[in-house]
Residue, then its C-alpha position, 0 to 999 in steps of 0.5 A: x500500500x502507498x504512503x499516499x492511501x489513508x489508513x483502512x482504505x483501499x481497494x478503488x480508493x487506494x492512492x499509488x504512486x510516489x507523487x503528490x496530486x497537483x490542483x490547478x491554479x485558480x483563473x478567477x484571479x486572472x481574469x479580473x486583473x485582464x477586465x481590470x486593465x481592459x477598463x482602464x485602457x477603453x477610459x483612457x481613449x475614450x477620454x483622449x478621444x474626447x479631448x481631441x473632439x472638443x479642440x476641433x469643435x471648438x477651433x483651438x487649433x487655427x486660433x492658435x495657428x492664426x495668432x502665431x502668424x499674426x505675431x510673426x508678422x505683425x508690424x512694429x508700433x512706428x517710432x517719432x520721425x519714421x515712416x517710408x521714407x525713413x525706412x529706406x536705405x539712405x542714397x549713398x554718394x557717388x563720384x561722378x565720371x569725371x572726378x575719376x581718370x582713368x588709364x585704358x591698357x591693352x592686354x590683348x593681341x587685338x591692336x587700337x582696342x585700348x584707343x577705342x574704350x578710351x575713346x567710349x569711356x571719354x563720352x561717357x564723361x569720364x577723364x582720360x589719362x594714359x592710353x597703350x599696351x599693358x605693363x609686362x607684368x598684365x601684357x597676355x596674362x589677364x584671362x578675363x574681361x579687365x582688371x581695374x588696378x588703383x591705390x590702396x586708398x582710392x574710394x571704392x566708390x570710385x571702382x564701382x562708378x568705373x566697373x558698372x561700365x565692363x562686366x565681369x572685371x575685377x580690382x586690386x591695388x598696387x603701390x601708386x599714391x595717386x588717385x586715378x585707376x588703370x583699366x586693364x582690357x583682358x582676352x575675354x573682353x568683348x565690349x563694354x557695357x551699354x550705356x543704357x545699363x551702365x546708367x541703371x547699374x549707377x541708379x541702383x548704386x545710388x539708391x540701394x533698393x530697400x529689402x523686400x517686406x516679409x509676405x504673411 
């Protein structure tokens, strides 16, 4: 008889076996904690669910939209003595063309061509100086349109009057203490600028266009 059988019984009702019976474990307890956390979770989307109802009802959304783009561009309270006029830039002061004389070289192989923009630039109003062939230092060696050459303390004002006449030059500045400019014509010059374009490039450098205004 096994350890396992109470005494006096036996028969059908006898234990065998070395092991206990095992009982299963109790399911109530877990399919409370399941309808637990199914509630929970159904109240929290329901409540996040409404929430987000009452926003579109009530346009939150674009009334905060709109006050924030409202702010952006919203134009500051105008201060004592501003207005279009003060809002633009200033003109800036430029020399005229014959306060600046200039120096026409030739750099190129084409013969008469530092002749013929001297004699250009001279209608144009400007005060011819010297008129040749470039320096051995520029002779075949100035790849681009022209080199505007000057003294280190000539107005930049004075190499943009010239510049807006011959697109695509450059300058630099050398050793001279004099105040007039040397216009070195390269192998890609070609011509100078129209006179009509070169008078709107001045307008522009005049009177600087003011910065666009902000679209809202």
């Amino acid at each position: 008889m096994s350890m396992l059988t109470p005494p006096g019984m036996g028969g059908k009702y006898r234990v065998t076996g070395a092991a206990y019976p095992r009982m299963a474990r109790p399911r109530r307890r877990r399919r409370i904690v399941l309808a637990v956390l199914g509630s929970l979770l159904g109240l929290a989307l329901l409540g996040y669910g409404a929430v987000q109802l009452i926003g579109v009802f009530r346009g939150d959304d674009g009334k905060r939209n709109a006050s924030a783009a409202a702010k952006d561009c919203a134009t500051p309270a105008p201060k004592a003595g501003s207005g279009p006029a003060a809002s633009a830039k200033p003109a800036v002061a430029l020399p005229q063309p014959g306060q600046i004389t200039v120096n026409v070289y030739n750099a190129t192989p084409r013969a008469g061509l530092a002749k013929a923009v001297g004699d250009e630039l001279k209608k144009r109003g400007f005060t011819i100086g010297e008129v040749g062939n470039a320096p051995a230092d520029f002779d075949k060696k100035v790849p681009g349109a022209g080199i505007l050459v000057g003294s280190p303390k000539t107005d930049q004002a004075a190499f943009s009057v010239l510049g807006v006449n011959l697109a695509g030059s450059t300058h630099q500045t050398d050793a001279r203490e004099t105040a007039d400019i040397d216009l070195i014509l390269g192998n890609a010059f070609k011509e100078l600028t129209t006179k009509e374009d070169a008078d709107k490039a001045l307008a522009l450098l005049a009177n600087p266009a003011p910065a666009p205004a902000k679209k809202c």
